[in-house]
C-alpha positions, 0 to 999 in steps of 0.5 A: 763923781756921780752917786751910785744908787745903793742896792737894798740887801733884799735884793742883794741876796735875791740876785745872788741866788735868783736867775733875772728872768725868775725875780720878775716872775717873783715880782708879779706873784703874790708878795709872801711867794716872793718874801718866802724865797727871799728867806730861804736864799738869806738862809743860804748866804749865811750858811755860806758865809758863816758856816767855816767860821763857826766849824774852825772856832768850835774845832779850837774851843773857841780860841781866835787866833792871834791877830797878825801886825799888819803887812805880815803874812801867815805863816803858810800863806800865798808865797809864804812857805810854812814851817817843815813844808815841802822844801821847807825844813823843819829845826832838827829835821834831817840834815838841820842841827837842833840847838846844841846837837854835835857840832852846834854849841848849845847856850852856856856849852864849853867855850860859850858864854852862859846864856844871860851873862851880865855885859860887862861882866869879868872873870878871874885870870890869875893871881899877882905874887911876890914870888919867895918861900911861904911854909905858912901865912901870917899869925891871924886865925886863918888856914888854908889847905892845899890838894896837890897831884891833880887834876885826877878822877877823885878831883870833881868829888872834892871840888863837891865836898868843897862846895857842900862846905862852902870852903874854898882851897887851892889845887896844885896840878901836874901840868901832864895831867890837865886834861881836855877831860878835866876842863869843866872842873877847873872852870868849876873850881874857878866859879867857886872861888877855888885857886889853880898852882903849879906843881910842875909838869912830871912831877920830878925832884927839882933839886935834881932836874936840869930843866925847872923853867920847863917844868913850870912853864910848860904847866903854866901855859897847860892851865892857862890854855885849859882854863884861861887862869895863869897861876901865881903859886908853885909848889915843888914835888917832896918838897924840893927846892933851892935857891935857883928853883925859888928864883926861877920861880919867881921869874915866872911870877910863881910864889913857892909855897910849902906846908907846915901841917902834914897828915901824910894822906899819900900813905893812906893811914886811915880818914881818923889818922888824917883828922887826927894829925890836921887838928893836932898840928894846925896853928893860926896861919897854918898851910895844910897839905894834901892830896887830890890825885897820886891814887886812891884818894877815898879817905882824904876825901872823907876826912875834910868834912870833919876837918873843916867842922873841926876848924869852923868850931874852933874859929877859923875862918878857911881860906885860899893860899893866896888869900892867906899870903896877901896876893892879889886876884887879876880879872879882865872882862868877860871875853873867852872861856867865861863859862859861868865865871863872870862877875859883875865888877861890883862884886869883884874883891876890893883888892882885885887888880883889873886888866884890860881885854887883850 
């Protein structure tokens, strides 16, 4: 190819702004005519050139914007539609959900996994009895303490108190009574390490009811539906039991567990009277009963932070029922209703039993 002269910038400017008939008479005249126009019109080009530049840098405090990786167009561009423009809508602009509005679940909502869980995560699932009668554990400086007649309104306020003391306990819940409402305080109690058992699902006297696999079948699968947890502990209403109740029971992979300390809190005999009874009756491996939900529950809950003093003091150390009957925990991997209750397996008990994802 044949080289093409090049252009001197002098008489680039000049032919951008001087018609051809005006540069010859330029050429002519004297030379500092024709350098003082050729000035003016450099000046020109670089108020053109330079100008909107130095404005948009001055108006962004001399910020330059991000450079773009190559093949990508800017937002706004030539055929790129921005953000919010005419036909373009906005995220949570009228007719588009924001993240987390009705209807569109928000990172870690019910039902979602909390946003930045671990893969490979698990989560509790149940508990592996022997099924049988337990009034109280082994002899070893353990207690555990039971709330039964919840899920109730008082229930969240225990489940803080227990948090507070770092104590963990086992609830017996009325099947009627697990609730939609009190889904996020189950998968609470299951985060803190907390246990779920049956307690029937009216609350009837078993010893009397024609159908006890349907009181505690039907209170499993409430729980199990709400929660993603199959119990493996029962205790019977006033407690009530027979032989058939406990084999029923078992059946079902239910443990029937009563008490051997009793503050009698239903009655509301005043938070001393309850602090009073607990300390005076508990013995190594003593199960302590009380009550969530039946009523008023203020004084019960009133009573446990110095119960729970009380005992730490004397050195017990404060566990599930579970625990203090030896049976196991299930856990499967993190699929469904893992709402901030996954684990990684490194953290899970020695003892636990892992199932597979069904």
């Amino acid at each position: 190819m044949a080289d093409v002269p090049q252009q001197s910038h002098a008489g680039r400017v000049r032919d951008l702004f001087l018609p051809a008939a005006a540069t010859r008479v330029l050429a002519a005249r004297a030379p500092a005519v024709g350098l003082q126009m050729l000035a003016l019109a450099a000046l020109l080009t670089a108020a053109l050139l330079l100008g909107p530049a130095s404005a948009s840098r001055g108006a962004e405090g001399g910020a330059s914007p991000a450079p773009r990786a190559a093949g990508q167009p800017a937002p706004g561009a030539a055929g790129q539609p921005a953000p919010g423009a005419a036909g373009q809508p906005a995220p949570g602009a009228a007719g588009q959900p924001a993240p987390g509005a009705a209807g569109q679940p928000a990172p870690g909502a019910a039902g979602q996994p909390p946003a930045g869980a671990p893969p490979g995560s698990y989560r509790i699932v149940g508990c592996r009895s022997r099924g049988g009668v337990y009034l109280h554990g082994p002899s070893r400086r353990e207690v555990a303490i039971g709330f039964d007649d919840g899920p109730a309104p008082d229930t969240g306020a225990f489940v803080t108190m227990l948090e507070r003391a770092r104590v963990r306990a086992t609830f017996f819940m009325i099947g009627e009574q697990v609730a939609p409402i009190y889904r996020r305080v189950l998968l609470r109690e299951l985060h803190d390490g907390d246990v779920l058992g049956d307690h029937t699902f009216t609350h009837p006297e078993l010893t009397r009811s024609s159908n006890v696999r349907g009181q505690l079948k039907s209170t499993i699968a409430a729980i199990r539906s709400l929660s993603g947890y199959t119990p493996c502990v029962f205790r019977p209403p006033y407690g009530a039991y027979d032989p058939s109740v406990v084999q029923t029971a078992r059946s079902l992979g239910l443990a029937t567990v009563l008490w051997n300390v009793d503050p009698r809190d239903w009655a509301l005999p005043g938070t001393a009277s309850i602090v009073r009874t607990v300390l005076a009756e508990v013995t190594p491996g003593s199960i302590i009963i009380s009550h969530d939900g039946g009523g008023p529950r203020g004084q019960t809950l009133a009573a446990y932070p110095s119960i729970i003093a009380s005992l730490r003091a004397r050195g017990y150390r404060i566990v599930t029922i579970p625990e203090l009957l030896g049976f196991q925990p299930v856990y499967r991997p993190c699929v469904k209703l893992c709402d901030g209750i996954g684990q990684a397996r490194a953290g899970l008990p020695r003892d636990a039993i892992l199932e597979r994802a069904p």
